[in-house]
C-alpha positions in Angstrom: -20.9 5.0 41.4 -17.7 7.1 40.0 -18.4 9.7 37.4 -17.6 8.8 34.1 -14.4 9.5 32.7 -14.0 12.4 29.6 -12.9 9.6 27.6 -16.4 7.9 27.7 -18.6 11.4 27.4 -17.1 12.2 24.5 -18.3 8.6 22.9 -21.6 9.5 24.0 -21.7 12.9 22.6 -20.4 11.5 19.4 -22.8 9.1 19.8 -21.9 7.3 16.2 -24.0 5.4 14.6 -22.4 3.0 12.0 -25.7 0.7 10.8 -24.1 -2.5 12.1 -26.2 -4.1 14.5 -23.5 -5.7 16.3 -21.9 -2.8 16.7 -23.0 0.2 19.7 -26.7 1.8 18.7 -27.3 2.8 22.0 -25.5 5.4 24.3 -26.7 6.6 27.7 -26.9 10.0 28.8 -24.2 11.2 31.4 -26.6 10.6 34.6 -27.8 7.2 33.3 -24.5 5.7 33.5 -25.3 3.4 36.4 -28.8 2.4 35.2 -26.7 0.9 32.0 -24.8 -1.1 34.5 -28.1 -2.8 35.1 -28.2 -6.6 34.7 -24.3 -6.6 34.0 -23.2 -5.1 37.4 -25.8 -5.4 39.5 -29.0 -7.6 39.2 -31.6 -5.5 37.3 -34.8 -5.7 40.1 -32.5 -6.6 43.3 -30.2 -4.1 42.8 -27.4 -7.1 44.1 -23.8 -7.0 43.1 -23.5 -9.1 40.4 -19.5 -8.5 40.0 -17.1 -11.1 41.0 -13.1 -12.0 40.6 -13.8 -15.6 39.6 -13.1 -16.3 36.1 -16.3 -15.6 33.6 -17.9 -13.0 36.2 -18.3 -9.6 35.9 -15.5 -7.8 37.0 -15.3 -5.4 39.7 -13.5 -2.8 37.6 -15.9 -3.0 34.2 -18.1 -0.9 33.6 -20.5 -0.5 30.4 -20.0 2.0 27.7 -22.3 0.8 25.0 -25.0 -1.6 23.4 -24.9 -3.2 20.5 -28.8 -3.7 18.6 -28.6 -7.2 20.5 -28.0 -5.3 23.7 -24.4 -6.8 24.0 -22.3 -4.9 26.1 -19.4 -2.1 25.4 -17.1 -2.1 28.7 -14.2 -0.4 30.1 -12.2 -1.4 33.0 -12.0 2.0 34.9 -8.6 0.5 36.5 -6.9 1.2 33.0 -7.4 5.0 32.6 -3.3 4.9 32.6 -3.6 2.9 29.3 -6.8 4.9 27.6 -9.4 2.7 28.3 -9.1 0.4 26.1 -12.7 -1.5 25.1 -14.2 -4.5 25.2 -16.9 -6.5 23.9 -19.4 -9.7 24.9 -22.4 -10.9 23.5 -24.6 -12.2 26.4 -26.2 -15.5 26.7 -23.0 -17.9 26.8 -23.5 -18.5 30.9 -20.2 -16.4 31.5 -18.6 -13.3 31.0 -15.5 -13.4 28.4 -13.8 -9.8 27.8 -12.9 -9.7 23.8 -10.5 -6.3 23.2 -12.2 -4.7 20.1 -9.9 -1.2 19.8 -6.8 -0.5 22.2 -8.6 2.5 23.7 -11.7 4.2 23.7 -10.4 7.0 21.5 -9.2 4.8 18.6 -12.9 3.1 19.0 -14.7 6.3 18.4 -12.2 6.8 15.3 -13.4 3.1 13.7 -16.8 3.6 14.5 -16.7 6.7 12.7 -14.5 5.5 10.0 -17.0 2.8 9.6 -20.2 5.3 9.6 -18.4 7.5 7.0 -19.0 4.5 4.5 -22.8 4.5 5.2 -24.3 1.8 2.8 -21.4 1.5 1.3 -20.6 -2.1 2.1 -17.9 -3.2 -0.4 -15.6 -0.1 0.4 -16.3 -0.8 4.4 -15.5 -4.1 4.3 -12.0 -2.8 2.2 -11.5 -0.7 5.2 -12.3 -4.0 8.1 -10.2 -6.1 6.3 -7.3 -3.3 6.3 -8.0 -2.4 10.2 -9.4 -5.8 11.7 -8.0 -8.8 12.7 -9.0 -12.3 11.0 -10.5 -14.3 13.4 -12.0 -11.6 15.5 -15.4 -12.6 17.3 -16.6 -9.0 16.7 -15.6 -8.0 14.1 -15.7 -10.7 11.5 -19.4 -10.9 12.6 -19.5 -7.3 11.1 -17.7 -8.3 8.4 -19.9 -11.4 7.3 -22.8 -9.0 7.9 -21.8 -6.5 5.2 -20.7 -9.7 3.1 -24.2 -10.8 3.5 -25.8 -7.3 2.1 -23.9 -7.5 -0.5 -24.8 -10.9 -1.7 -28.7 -10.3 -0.9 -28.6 -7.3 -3.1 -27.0 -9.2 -5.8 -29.4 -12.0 -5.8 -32.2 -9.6 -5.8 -30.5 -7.7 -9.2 -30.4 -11.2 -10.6 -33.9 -12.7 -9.3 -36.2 -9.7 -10.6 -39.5 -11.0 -11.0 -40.8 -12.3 -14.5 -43.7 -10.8 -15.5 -45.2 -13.8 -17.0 -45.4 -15.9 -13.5 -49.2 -15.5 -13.8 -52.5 -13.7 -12.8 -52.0 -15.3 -9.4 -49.1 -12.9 -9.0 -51.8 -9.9 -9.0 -53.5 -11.6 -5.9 -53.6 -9.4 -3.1 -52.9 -10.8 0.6 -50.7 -10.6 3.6 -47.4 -12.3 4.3 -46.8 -13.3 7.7 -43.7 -14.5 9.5 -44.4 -17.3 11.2 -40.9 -18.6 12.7 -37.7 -16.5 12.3 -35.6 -19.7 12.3 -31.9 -20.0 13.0 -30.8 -17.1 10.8 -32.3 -13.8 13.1 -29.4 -11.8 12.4 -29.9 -12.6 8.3 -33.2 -12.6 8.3 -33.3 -8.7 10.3 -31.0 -7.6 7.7 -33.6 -8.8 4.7 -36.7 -6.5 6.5 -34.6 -4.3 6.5 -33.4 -3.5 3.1 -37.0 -4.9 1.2 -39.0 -2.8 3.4 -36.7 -0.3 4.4 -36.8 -0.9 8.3 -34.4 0.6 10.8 -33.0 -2.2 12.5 -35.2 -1.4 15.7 -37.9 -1.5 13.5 -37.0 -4.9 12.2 -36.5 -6.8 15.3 -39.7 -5.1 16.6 -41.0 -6.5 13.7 -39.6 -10.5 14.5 -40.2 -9.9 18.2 -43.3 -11.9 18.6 -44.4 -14.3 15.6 -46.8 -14.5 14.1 -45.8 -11.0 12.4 -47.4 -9.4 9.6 -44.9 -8.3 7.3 -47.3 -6.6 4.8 -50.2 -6.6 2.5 -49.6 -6.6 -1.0 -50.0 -8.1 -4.2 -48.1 -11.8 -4.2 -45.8 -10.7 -6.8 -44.7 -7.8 -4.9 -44.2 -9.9 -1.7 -43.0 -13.1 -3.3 -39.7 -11.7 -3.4 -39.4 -11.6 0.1 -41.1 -14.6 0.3 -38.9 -15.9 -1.0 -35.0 -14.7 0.8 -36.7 -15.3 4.0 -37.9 -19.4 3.2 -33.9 -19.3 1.8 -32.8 -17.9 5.3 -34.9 -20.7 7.4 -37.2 -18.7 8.1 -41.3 -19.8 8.1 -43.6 -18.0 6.1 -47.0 -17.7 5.1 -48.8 -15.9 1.7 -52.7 -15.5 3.5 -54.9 -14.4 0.4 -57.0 -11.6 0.9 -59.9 -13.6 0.0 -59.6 -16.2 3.0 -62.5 -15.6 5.3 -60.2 -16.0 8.9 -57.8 -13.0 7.1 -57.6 -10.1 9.7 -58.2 -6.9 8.4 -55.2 -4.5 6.9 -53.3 -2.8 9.7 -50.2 -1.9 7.5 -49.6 0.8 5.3 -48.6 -0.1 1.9 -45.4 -1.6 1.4 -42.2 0.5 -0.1 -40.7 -1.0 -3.4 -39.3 -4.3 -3.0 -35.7 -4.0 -3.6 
């Protein structure tokens, strides 16, 4: 296994985090280059070659950099040093391996993912910057795009869906909601945890990992909100009242403010 270049250390070291799931959260130390290689180059409990020069394999020359919070890979073709590396993308799961270019080389990569982190929360003024530096089109990054559209839009319905105080005393119920199905939305419904309970996006697909999931206990007005985005995303949920006699006991702590 060849050393990896300078190029690719110093995106490690940088090791930029932007808040986009479906862009790189996780960067390998220097000596766990090859293990990262694992399941892309080489079968991850055989150890067998898994590359190939057939269209839709793995090619011999590509190597992964990066992994996105899907654990979609980042890759390099070590044969194009001469041109700076420049950086690919796939999400897994389609049967084949098709190369996407994302950034001309690996050091204008690290400048948009930094760009991009710059903005932090910021999603109207770093979706100005994507549509200024990102093709149309793009299987990457209009997925980032849409994503930030999508923020923007679920904090704007929650600004105009605040909660009437004269819903009733059923509001002031206190129970659990649990997340039965995630439905065909996981990507919308990961960004919801994440901005009403103020999850990391690890901690919100640990969350969805395995449903049933317990997504709090609280009062039904202060859950019904989220209640509510999720049933609009497709997703299954379930309000369990604190009073039902197969409820399992509290094993969360108290929910942040539902924003």
């Amino acid at each position: 296994m060849p050393s990896p270049p300078p190029a690719v250390l110093a995106l490690w070291v940088a090791a930029v985090q932007t808040g986009d799931m479906a862009l790189p959260m996780h960067y390998p130390q220097a000596d766990r280059w090859e293990s990262l290689q694992s399941g892309f180059r080489s079968h991850g409990i055989t150890g067998e070659s898994l590359t190939g020069t057939q269209e839709g394999a793995w090619q011999p020359g590509w190597h992964v950099v990066a992994l996105n919070g899907f654990d979609d890979p980042f890759f390099i073709d070590l044969e194009e040093e001469a041109l700076g590396f420049p950086v690919y993308y796939a999400p897994h799961g389609a049967g084949r391996w098709d190369a996407t270019p994302v950034a001309p080389s690996l050091q204008r990569f690290g400048d948009m993912l930094r760009a991009l982190a710059a903005y932090g929360e910021d999603d109207a003024a770093a979706l100005q910057w994507l549509q200024a530096h990102t093709e149309n089109g793009h299987l990457l990054w209009d997925e980032v795009k849409q994503t930030r559209l999508e923020r923007m839009e679920c904090a704007r319905q929650d600004h105009d869906s605040a909660l009437a105080p004269a819903e009733g005393p059923a509001l002031w119920q206190r129970g659990e909601l649990v997340l039965l199905q995630v439905g065909p939305a996981k990507l919308k419904v990961v960004h919801a945890l994440r901005q009403a309970l103020e999850l990391t996006p690890q901690q919100a697909l640990q969350r969805i990992a395995h449903a049933p999931a317990l997504l709090g206990t609280e009062t039904r007005g202060r859950l019904r909100r989220l209640e509510t985005t999720l049933e609009s995303l497709g997703a299954v949920v379930e309000f369990r009242p604190a009073t039902r006699p197969d409820a399992p006991a509290d094993t969360t702590a108290p929910l942040p403010p539902i924003r």
